[in-house]
C-alpha positions as a printed Julia matrix, in Angstrom:
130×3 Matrix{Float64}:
   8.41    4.4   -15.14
   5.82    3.32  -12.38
   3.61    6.2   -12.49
   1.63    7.76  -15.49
   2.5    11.58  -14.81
   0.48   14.17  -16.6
   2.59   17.12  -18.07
   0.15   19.23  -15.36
   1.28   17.22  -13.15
   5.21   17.11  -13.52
   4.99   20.89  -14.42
   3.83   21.44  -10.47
   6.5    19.07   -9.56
   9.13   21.31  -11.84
   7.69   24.71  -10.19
   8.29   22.76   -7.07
   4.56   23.11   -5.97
   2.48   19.57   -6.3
  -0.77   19.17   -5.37
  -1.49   15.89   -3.2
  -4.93   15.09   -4.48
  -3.42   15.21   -8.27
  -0.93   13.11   -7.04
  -3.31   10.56   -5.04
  -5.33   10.33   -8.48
  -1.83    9.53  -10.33
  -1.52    6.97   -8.16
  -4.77    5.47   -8.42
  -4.7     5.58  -12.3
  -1.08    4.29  -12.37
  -1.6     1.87  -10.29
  -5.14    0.26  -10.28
  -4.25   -3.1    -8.54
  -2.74   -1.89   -5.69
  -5.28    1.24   -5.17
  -8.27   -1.77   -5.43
  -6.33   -3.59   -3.0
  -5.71   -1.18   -0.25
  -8.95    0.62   -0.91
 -10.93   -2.75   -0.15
  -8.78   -3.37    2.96
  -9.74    0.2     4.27
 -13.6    -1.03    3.72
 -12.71   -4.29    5.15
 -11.11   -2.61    8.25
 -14.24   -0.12    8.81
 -17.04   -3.01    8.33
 -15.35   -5.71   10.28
 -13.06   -3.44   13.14
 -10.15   -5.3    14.69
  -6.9    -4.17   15.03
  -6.58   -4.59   11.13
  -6.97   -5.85    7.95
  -5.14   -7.83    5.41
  -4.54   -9.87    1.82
  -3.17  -12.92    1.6
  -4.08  -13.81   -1.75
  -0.7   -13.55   -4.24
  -1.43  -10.79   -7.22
  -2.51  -12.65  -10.43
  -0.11  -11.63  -12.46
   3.3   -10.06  -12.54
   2.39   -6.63  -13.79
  -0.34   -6.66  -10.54
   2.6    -7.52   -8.13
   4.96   -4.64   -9.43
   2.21   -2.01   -9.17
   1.96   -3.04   -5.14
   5.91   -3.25   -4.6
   5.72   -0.02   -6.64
   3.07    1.36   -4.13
   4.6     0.23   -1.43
   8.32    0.55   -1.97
   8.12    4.11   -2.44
   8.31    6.59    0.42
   5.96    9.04   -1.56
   3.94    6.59   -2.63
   3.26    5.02    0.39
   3.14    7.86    1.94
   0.29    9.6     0.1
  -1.8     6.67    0.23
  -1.26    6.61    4.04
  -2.54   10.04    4.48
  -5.3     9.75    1.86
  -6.77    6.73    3.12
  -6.17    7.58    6.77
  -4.65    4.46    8.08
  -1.11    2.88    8.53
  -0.12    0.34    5.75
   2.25   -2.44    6.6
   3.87   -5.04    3.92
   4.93   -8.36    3.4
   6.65  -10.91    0.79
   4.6   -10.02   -2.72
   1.53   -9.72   -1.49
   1.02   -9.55    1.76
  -0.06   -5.78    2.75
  -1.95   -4.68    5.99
  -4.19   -1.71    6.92
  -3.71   -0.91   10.49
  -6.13    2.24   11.97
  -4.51    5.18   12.83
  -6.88    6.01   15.7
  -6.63    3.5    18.4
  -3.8     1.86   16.42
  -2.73   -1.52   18.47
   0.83   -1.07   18.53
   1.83   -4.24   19.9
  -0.27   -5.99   16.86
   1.08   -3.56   14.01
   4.58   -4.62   16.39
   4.51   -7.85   16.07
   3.1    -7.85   11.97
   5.99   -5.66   11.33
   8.76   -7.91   13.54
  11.69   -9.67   11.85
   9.58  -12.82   13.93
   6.18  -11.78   11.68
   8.67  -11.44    8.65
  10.03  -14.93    8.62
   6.78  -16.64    9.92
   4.94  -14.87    6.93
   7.88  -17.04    4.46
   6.54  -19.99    1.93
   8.45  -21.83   -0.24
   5.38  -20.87   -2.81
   6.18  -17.57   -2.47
   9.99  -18.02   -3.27
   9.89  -16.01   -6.44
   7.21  -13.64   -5.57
């Protein structure tokens, strides 16, 4: 299971009826590497502007690069951190994950980033495994 779920929690989910913030704190408690990564991105991309923000730096562990794909490889997931955070994420290989502003988003930039071209120029033999 990726996420921790608290029986409040998943009875919302069974009554059909979740509330987002619960689930934004599930996700921050289930997954505390990828909720420290993104969150310092966000800061990153408010101090220092530009069209956005970004790690490069591989996860130190395996269990840190499952919680990002888990973050990031789910629709919800994603989704909800999106919203919370107020910005437009964008992923790469293991490790690589963006921040991109929704207001006065460059969409040629968060284009090109998200481009089968950005893809394969992103690839490292180091980072076969990842």
């Amino acid at each position: 299971m990726s996420l921790d779920v608290s029986p409040a929690l998943l009875e919302q989910a069974e009554r059909g009826e979740v509330d987002e913030a619960a689930f934004v704190d599930c996700v921050r408690t289930s997954l505390p590497y990828a909720w420290e990564m993104i969150s310092s991105l966000v800061a990153q991309l408010k101090v220092d502007g530009g069209a956005f923000a970004d790690n490069q730096t591989p996860p130190p562990d395996e269990q840190a690069r499952g919680q990002l794909l888990r973050a990031l490889a789910s629709d919800a997931i994603r989704g909800v951190l999106q919203r919370h955070f107020g910005v437009r994420l964008a992923f790469q290989n293991c490790h690589r994950v963006a921040v991109f502003p929704l207001e006065g988003l460059d969409e040629l930039t968060y284009q090109r980033f998200t481009s089968v071209r950005g893809q394969l120029l992103n690839q490292s033999p180091l980072l076969r495994d990842c």
